[in-house]
N, C-alpha and C positions, 0 to 999 in steps of 0.2 A: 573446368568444373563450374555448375552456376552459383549464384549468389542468392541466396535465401533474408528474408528480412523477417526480422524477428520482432512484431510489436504490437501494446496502450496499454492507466487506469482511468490510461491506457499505454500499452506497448506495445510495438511492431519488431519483428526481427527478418530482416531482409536475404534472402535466400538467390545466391547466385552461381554461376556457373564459369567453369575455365577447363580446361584439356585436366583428365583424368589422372592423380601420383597417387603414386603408391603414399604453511603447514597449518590446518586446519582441524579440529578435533572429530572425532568419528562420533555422530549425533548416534540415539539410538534409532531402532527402524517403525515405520507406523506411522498413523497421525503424530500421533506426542513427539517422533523424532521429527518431522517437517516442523512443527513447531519451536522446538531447538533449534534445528536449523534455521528457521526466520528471522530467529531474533540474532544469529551468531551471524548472517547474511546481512541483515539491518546494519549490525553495525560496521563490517566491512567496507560496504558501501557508504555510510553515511559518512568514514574516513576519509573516502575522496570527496565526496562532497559538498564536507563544510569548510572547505579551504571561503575565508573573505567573510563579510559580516552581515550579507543579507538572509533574507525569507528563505525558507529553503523548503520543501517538503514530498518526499516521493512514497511511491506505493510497494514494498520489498515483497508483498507478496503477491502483487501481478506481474511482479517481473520475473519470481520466483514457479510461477504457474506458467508463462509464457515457455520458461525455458524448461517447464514439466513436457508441454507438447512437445520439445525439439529433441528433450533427452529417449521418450516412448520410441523416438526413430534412429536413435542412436548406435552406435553399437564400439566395439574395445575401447582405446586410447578418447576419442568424443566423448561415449557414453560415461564413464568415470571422472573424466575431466569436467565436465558440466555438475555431477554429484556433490564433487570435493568444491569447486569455486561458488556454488549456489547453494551448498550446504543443504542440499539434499538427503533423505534417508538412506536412499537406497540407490539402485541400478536398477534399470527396465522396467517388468510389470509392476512390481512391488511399488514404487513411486509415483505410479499414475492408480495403483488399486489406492494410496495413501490420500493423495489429493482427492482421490473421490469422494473417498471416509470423510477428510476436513470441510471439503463441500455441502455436502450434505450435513454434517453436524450443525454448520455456521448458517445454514439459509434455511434450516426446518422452522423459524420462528418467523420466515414472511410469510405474512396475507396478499392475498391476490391484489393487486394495485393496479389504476389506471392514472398515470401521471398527470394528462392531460387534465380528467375530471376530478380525481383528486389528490389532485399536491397540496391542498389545505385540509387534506384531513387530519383530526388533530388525533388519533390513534395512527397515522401512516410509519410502517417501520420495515425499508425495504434495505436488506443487502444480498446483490447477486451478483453472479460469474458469468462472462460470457466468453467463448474461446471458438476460435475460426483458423482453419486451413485454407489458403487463397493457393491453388495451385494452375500454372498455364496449361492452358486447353491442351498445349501438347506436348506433359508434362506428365504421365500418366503417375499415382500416387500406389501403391501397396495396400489393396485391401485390409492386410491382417494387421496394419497400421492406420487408415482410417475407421477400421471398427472397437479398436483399442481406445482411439482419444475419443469416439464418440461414447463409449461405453460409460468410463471412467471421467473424461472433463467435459461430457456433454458439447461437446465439439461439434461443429459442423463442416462439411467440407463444399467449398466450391467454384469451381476452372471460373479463370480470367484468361483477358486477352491481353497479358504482360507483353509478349514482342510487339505485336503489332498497334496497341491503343495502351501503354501504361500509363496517363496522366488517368484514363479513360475511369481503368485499375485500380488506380489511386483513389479516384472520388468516389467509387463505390464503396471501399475500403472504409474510407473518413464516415460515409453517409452509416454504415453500420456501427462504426467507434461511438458516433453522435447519437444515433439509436440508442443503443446499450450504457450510453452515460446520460442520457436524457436532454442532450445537449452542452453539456459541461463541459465537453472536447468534443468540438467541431472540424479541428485540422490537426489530426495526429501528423498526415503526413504531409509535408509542404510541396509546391512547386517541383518538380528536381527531386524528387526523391525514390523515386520508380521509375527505371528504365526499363527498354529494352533487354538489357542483361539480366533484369528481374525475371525470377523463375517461378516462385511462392512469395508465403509469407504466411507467417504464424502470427496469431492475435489474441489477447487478452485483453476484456476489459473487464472492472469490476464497481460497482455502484452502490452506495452508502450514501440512506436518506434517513435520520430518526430524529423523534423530538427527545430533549431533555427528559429523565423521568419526572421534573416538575421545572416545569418553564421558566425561565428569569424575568420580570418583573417591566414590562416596557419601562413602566413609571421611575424603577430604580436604576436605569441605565441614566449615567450623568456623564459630562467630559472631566476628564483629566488628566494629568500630563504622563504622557510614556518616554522613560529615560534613553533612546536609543543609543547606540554608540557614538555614533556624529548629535549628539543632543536633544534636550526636549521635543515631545511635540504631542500635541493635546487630540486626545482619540476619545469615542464613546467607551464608557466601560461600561459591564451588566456588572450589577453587585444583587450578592444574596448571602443571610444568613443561617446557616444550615447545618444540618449532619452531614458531615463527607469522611471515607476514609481518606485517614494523611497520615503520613511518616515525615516525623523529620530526622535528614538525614545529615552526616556529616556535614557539610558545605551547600546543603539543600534541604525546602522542602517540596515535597509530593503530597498530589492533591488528586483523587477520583471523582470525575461525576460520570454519574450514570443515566443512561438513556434508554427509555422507556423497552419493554421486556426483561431490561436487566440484562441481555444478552451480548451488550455491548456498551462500552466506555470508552472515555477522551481520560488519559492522566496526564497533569499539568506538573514539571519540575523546575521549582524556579530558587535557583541561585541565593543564598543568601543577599552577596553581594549585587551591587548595581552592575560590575562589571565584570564576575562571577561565573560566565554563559561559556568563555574559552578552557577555564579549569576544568567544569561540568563537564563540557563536549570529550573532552580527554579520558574522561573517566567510561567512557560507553563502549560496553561490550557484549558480548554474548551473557557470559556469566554476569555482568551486571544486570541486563535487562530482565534476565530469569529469574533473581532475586527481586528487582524493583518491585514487578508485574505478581512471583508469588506473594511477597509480605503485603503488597497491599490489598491482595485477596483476602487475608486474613487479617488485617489492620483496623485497628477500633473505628468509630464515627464520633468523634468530639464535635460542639460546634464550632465551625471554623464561619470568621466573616471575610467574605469572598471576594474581590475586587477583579475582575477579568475582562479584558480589552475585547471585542469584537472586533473579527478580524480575517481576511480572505487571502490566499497564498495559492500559487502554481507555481511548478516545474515544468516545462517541456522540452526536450533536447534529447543528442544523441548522447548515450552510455556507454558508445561500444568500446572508447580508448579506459575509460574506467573501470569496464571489467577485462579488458587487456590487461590492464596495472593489477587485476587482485589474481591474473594469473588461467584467464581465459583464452588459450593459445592457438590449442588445437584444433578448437571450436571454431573460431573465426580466421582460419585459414583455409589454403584449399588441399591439406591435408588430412581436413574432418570426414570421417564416416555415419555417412544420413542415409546407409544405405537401405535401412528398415522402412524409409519414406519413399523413395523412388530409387527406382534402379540408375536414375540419371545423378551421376556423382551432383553431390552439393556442396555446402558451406554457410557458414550466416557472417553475413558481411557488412550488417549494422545492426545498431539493438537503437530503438527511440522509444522514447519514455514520455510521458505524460502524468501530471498528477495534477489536481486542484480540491483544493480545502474550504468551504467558506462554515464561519462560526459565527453563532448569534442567538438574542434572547430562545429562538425557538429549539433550535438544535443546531444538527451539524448536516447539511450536504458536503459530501466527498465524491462525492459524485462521487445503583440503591441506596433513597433515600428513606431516612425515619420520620416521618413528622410526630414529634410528642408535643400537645396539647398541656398546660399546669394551669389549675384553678389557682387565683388569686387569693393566695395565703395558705393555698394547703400545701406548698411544699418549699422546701429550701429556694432559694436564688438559685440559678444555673450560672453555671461557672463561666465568667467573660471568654467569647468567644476565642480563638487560634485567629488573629488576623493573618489573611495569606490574599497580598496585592501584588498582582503580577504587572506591576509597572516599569518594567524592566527587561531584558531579553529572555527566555524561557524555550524550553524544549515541552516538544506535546507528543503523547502517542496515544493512535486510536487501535483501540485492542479489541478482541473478543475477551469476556472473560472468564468463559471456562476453561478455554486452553490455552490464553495469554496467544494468543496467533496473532502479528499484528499488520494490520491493514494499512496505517497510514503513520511514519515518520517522519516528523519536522523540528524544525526552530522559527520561531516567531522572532525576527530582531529589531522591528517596527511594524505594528497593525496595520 
């Protein structure tokens, strides 16, 4: 059976070949259940993950979309096995008609954009999907399965020369990752990562560009000390004082800002405590995150005065032993059924992952605010702001916030 690679935000899933053989909750079905599922996927993953104490941050729902291409080709023990471990809605068409629904919901608020000429524009608010079938020239693919992903994830399909040139393969591969992230992931795949036993490979990438709905302050951005686990150390912080929705919670609080359209937000949770961030991590779940993300959709805007590090983070590596561990078995054997993709038996035989986050006065590459105005003397004092200083290790998620779908999970454990 060959070996298939599954990958970017990017991930690849490697697709290979070898001689032919023969407890999770049940999300509802729809957008709204991939949504559930995101977040109950999210945190799954982020279990194996945050094993150690550094930066950390991956993208659950490109990895989530990637394995929507692999599951559209799936079919018995495969196709369900991918559902239940990626907390998926559904099975077959249904899953890829969902992802289309979420697609389309989430990117009706870009404008047409040209990176090059303008990445300073100061309305620029781009998030997009990009998904690629890389199949060998002699390797023929399943129409009724190439018009599916193109239908539904806007997919495109097309033959490499995996036997005989896969470095070749590979750099093609990278050169459209780096496209579709604007450069922000240059080498999804390294050196050695594509053979000749390489037979496809499925792709996702996804890109998040926005500014702040109201920018942070060059002038207010100061240093000061961030408490990391191995000790101090002095970073630029943006400080603002403002309307934000915040919950405090137990042993926490949560802090929303919002970025221009409104259609998407960064919420910041940070530990009462200094050293606060390992009891937090414990507590994340599905049903946690669905709680977090609804109540703060509804959660007042106090002033809160803001203190927040500027701060850039990546991930890149293989996942594949990790979604092994959550119970990915059948999939990445050569027992898997991809027979809906080609009639040439398959398997995915690595998943590689990419993520990078940078944050700053302007907004956020990933590759709602109030302002009220008071004439002096016609109205009360406003009540001293909510100080909330994330001087300390903290969890970040960047959400959509109509359907809490979330794009990018991290921990910040030094800027």
């Amino acid at each position: 059976m060959n070996s298939m690679l599954l990958g970017s935000t990017a991930i690849a899933a490697l697709l290979c070949t070898t001689s032919s053989e023969a407890p999770h909750r049940q999300p509802p079905t729809g957008a709204g259940g991939l949504v559930q599922g995101n977040h109950a996927f999210t945190s799954d993953l982020f279990a194996r993950l945050r094993t150690g104490n550094g930066n950390l941050t991956f993208s659950p729902l490109s990895i989530q979309m990637a394995f929507g291409l692999a599951q559209a080709g799936a079919n018995g023990e495969t196709e369900a096995e991918i559902a239940k471990v990626l907390h998926l809605a559904d099975t077959g068409q249904k899953t890829a008609i969902a992802f289309g629904e979420l697609m389309k919901r989430m990117t009706a608020e870009n404008k047409a954009y040209n990176f090059e000429t303008r990445k300073n524009d100061a309305k620029a608010y781009v998030l997009e999907f990009a998904n690629a079938i890389w199949n060998d020239k002699t390797v023929p693919l399943e129409g009724s399965y190439v018009a599916a992903v193109r239908d539904h994830f806007q997919a495109h399909a097309a033959p490499l020369d995996f036997r005989n040139h896969p470095d070749a393969a590979r750099k093609t591969i990278n050169h459209w990752v780096s496209q579709q992230t604007r450069g922000k992931i240059d080498e999804l795949l390294k050196p050695g990562t594509v053979s000749n036993d390489t037979i496809g490979m499925l792709t996702n990438a996804l890109y998040f560009n926005a500014r702040w709905d109201k920018e942070f302050s060059k002038r207010a951005t100061k240093p000061r000390e961030f408490h990391a686990a191995d000790g101090a150390v002095e970073r630029p912080f943006m400080h603002a004082t403002r309307y934000f929705r915040h919950l405090q919670l137990d042993d926490a609080q949560a802090l929303t800002i919002g970025f221009e359209r409104r259609k998407t937000a960064m919420t910041i949770v940070l530990p009462n405590g200094r050293n606060g961030l390992a009891a937090l991590e414990k507590k994340v779940s599905g049903p946690w995150l669905d709680s977090l993300l609804d109540r703060l959709r509804k959660a007042d805007r106090p002033r809160v005065a803001l203190a927040l590090p500027k701060f850039s983070i990546g991930l890149e590596g293989n996942i594949t032993e990790h979604l092994r561990a959550l119970g990915l078995k059948n999939t990445l054997s050569s027992h898997a059924d991809f027979s809906a993709i080609s009639k040439n038996p398959l398997y995915v035989n690595q998943v590689i992952h990419a993520a990078t986050i940078d944050v700053d006065e302007r907004g956020v590459e990933a590759a709602a605010a109030t302002a009220m105005a008071l004439r002096a003397g016609a109205a009360a004092r406003p009540a001293e702001p909510i100080p909330f200083v994330a001087d300390h290790p903290f969890l970040f998620v960047l959400h959509e916030v109509e359907t809490g779908a979330i794009l990018f999970f991290g921990r910040c454990a030094q800027p």
